[in-house]
Each structure stands twice: as structure tokens, then as C-alpha cells.
N, C-alpha and C positions, 0 to 999 in steps of 0.2 A: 477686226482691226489688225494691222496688220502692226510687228511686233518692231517698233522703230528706239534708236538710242534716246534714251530722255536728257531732253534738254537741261542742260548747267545750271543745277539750282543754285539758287541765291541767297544771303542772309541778312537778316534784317531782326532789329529790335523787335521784341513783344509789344502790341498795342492791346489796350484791356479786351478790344472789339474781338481781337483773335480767341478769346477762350471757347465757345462753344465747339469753333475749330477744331483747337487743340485737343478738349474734352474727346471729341470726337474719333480723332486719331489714338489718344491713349489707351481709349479703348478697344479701336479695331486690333490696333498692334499686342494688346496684353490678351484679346482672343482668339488674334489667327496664328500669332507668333509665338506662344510662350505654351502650346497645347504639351509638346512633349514634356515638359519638366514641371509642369503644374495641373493639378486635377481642375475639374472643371468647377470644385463649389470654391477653390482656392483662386480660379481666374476671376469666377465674380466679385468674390468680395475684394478683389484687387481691381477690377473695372469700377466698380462704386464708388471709389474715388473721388471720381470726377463727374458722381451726380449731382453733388452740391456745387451746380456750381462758381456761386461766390465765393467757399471756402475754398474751389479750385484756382479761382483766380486769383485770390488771393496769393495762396503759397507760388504760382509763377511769378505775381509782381513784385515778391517781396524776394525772389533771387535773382541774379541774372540773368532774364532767358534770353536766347536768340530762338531765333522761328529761319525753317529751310524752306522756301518757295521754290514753286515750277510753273513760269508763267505767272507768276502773282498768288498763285493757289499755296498756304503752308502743305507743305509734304512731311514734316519731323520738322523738332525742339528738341531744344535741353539747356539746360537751366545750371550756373556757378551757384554755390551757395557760399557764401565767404569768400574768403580766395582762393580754399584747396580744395573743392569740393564739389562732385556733380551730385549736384539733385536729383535731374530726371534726365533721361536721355529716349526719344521715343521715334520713330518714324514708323507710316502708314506705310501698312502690307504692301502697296503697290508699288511702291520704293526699295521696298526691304534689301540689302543686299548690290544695292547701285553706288553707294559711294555719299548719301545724304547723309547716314550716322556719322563713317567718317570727317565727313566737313565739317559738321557740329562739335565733334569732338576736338577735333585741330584746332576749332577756335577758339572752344572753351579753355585749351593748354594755351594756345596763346596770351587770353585772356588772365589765367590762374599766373602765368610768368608773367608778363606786368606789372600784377596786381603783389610783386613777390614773391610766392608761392614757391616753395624749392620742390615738394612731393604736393601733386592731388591725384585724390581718391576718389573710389567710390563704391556703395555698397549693389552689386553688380548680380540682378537674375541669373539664376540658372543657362537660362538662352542669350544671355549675351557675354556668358566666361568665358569663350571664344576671340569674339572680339575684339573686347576688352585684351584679351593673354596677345594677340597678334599686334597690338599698340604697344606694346612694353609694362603691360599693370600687369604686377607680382602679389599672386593673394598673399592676404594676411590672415585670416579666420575666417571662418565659417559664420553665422548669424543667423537666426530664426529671429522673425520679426510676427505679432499680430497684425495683420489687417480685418479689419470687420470682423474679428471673431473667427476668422484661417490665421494655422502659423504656416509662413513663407520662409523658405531658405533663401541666405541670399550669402555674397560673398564681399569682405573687405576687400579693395586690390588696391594697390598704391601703384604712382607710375612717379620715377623722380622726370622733375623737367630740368630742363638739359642746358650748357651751357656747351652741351654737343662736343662732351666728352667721356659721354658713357659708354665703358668698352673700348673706348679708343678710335671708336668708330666717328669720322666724319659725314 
């Protein structure tokens, strides 16, 4: 196949039908994505997650998720939890790096300013402190969290949103 631009994904609310979807992508992206900064007994019990997955659908419907489509297909989520807050932020390997987290992220800032929100955060893997530091999220501390019996590092980062005078920059 020959290596063409992907078409402008799209964004659309979570429907419950999407979870197996999602499930799906969570887990490709936490084991093809996150190899350098996570051992592999610490990816799985971070992929497990999303075996149960009533209790995964759960925690999407009970935050704000948006879901990023290409052609109708989810490609990447991510989820407000309150108003200041990402939950989850995930896109599929084949995405990675296109501009899908991006969009999700923009929304969810949009969505956190709306909603109020003067700073949202979020507790931010290892492989996406990058990211994250190029959108303007300033860490705050470090964190080791259990997951299924792994402890994971992860990072607070705050990003203030703007009334687009931060810095002075327009």
C-alpha cells in the first residue's frame, strides 16, 4: 500500500457501541507505544484495563469522552473528567504521531474552558511527556501509581488555559 496523507479525522461523542473499539486501541497504543519507558509485565497489567469491559465502559461514560474517526473508523479518545481534567488520552499505532492526539487534546482544552476551568491537567505516561511539554503542560510531580499489582510512573502537568495572554504571546 502505498503511503498516502490520512484523511481529516473527525470528532464525535462516545456511543456505549464504541467500547470494544476503544478497548481495542487502548491496548494497541499502551503495547506498541509505550515499550521504551515501560517493561513489558508493567504494559500488561496497564493493557488489563480494558478487559473488563463493562468496567471500561463504564469509566469512559461516566467522563467526557470524545472519540477521533477516519472514515467513520475511531482512530483515538480521550475523555474530560470534571472540568480540569484528562482522563485518558489514547490513539491507535497507525495514527500515532498524525495530528489525531493533537485534535483531541484541542478539544478537550476547549471543552475544560467552557466548562470554566482556568488550569487542566493531567497525570501524563512517560511517552507522552513530550507531547504533553510541546502544548504548554508544565509538570508538577512525579507519581507512581499501582496498576494490577505494577507500579507505573507517571507525571502531573498542568497547562493554564488562556485568555491568550500567556507570555504575551497572541
Amino acid at each position: 500500500m502505498m503511503a498516502q496523507s490520512m484523511p481529516r479525522p473527525a470528532l464525535r461523542p462516545f456511543l456505549p457501541a464504541d467500547v470494544p473499539m476503544l478497548a481495542a486501541i487502548f491496548v494497541a497504543a499502551i503495547q506498541e507505544l509505550t515499550g521504551d519507558d515501560y517493561s513489558e509485565a508493567q504494559q500488561e497489567a496497564w493493557a488489563e484495563v480494558a478487559e473488563d469491559e463493562a468496567a471500561f465502559g463504564k469509566k469512559l461514560a461516566g467522563e467526557l469522552t470524545l472519540i477521533a474517526t477516519v472514515q467513520n473508523s475511531p482512530v483515538g479518545f480521550a475523555s474530560l473528567r470534571g472540568n480540569d481534567q484528562i482522563g485518558m488520552l489514547y490513539v491507535h499505532p497507525s495514527v500515532a504521531g498524525q495530528g489525531v492526539g493533537a485534535m483531541l487534546c484541542d478539544a478537550l482544552e476547549k471543552l475544560a474552558g467552557a466548562r470554566g476551568a482556568k488550569n487542566l491537567s493531567v497525570d501524563a505516561s512517560d511517552n507522552a511527556l513530550d507531547f504533553f511539554k510541546k502544548r504548554g503542560y508544565v509538570a508538577q510531580q512525579r507519581n507512581s501509581v499501582t496498576v494490577n499489582g505494577e507500579w507505573l510512573a507517571n507525571t502531573t502537568m498542568q497547562k493554564t488555559l488562556g485568555d491568550g495572554e500567556a507570555g504575551g504571546q497572541q
